[in-house]
N, C-alpha and C positions, 0 to 999 in steps of 0.2 A: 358748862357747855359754851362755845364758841361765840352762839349769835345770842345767848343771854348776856354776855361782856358785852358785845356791842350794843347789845341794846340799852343794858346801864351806861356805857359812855356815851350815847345819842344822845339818850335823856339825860345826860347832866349838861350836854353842851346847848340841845336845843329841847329844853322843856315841853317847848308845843309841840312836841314830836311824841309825846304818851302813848298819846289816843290812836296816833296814825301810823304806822310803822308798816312799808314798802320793802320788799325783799326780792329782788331779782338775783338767779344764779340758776347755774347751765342742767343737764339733766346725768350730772355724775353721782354714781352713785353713791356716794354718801350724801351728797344733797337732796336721791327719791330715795335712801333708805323708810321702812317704816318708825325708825323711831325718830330722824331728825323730820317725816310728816308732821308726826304724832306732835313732837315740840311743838310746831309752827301751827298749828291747826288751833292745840290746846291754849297759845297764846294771843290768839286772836289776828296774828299776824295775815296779811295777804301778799301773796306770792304772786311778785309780775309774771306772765307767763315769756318766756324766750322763746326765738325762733331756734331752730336748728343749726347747732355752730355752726358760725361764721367768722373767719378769720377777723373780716371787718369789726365785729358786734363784739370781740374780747378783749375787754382794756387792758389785760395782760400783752397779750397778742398786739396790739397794734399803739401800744402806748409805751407799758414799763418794761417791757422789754426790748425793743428800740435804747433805753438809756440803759440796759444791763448789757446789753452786747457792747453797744461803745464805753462804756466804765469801765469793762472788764476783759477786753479786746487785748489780746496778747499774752494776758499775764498768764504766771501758771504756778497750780497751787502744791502744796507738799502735801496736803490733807485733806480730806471733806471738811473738818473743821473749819479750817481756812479758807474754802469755798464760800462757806455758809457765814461766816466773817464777813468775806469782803462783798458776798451778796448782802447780806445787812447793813452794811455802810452805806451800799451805791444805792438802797432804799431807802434809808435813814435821812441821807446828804438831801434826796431829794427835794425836800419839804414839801409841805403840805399845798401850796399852788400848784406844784407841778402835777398834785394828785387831782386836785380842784379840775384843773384845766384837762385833765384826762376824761374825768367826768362830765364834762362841757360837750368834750370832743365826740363822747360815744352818745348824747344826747342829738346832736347834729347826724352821725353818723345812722343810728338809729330811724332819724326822719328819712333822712336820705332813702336808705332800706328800704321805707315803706314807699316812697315816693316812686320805685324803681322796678314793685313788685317783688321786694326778696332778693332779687339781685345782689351780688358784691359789690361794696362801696368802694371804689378808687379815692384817694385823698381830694 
């Protein structure tokens, strides 16, 4: 399963990360299915709770896709393959600070939020 990889790459990269494992993600349904609950329950994990999307609050949404539309702006593909190709590159390319600094971003964004009562966050 999915969030048991990530959990072994967590923990190979930050060890002190064992005991504590933090899980936020939105309320689609295969993240309240009952059996990916069951996972997460059974592994002791806790589940940040989310607000109700919010365009602001989705690092997809207000982050990596911002650099998928300018990456891939014009071009045009022969195939889903190729699609899915040159989506992987323009995530790939990105490295890992630009993910960093996404995660930075929805941390501020997030205070924001709350600071605002729920409101949508303007840049």
């Amino acid at each position: 399963m999915t969030l048991t990889k990530l959990k072994a790459q967590i923990s190979g990269v930050r060890p002190e990360k064992k005991t504590t494992f933090l899980l936020q993600h939105d309320i689609a349904r295969p993240h309240t299915s009952l059996k990916t609950v069951e996972h997460i329950v059974n592994r002791g994990w806790t589940v940040v709770p989310h607000p109700p999307y919010s365009l602001d609050l989705a690092p997809s949404d207000f982050h990596l896709f911002g650099l998928m539309k300018d990456g891939l702006h014009g071009q045009h593909f022969p195939s889903n393959d190729a699609v899915v190709r040159a989506v992987n590159q323009c995530a790939t390319s990105a490295g890992a600070e630009f993910y960093e600094r996404g995660m930075q971003a929805l941390v501020h964004r997030w205070r924001k939020c709350i600071a605002i009562g729920g409101d949508n966050v303007e840049k």
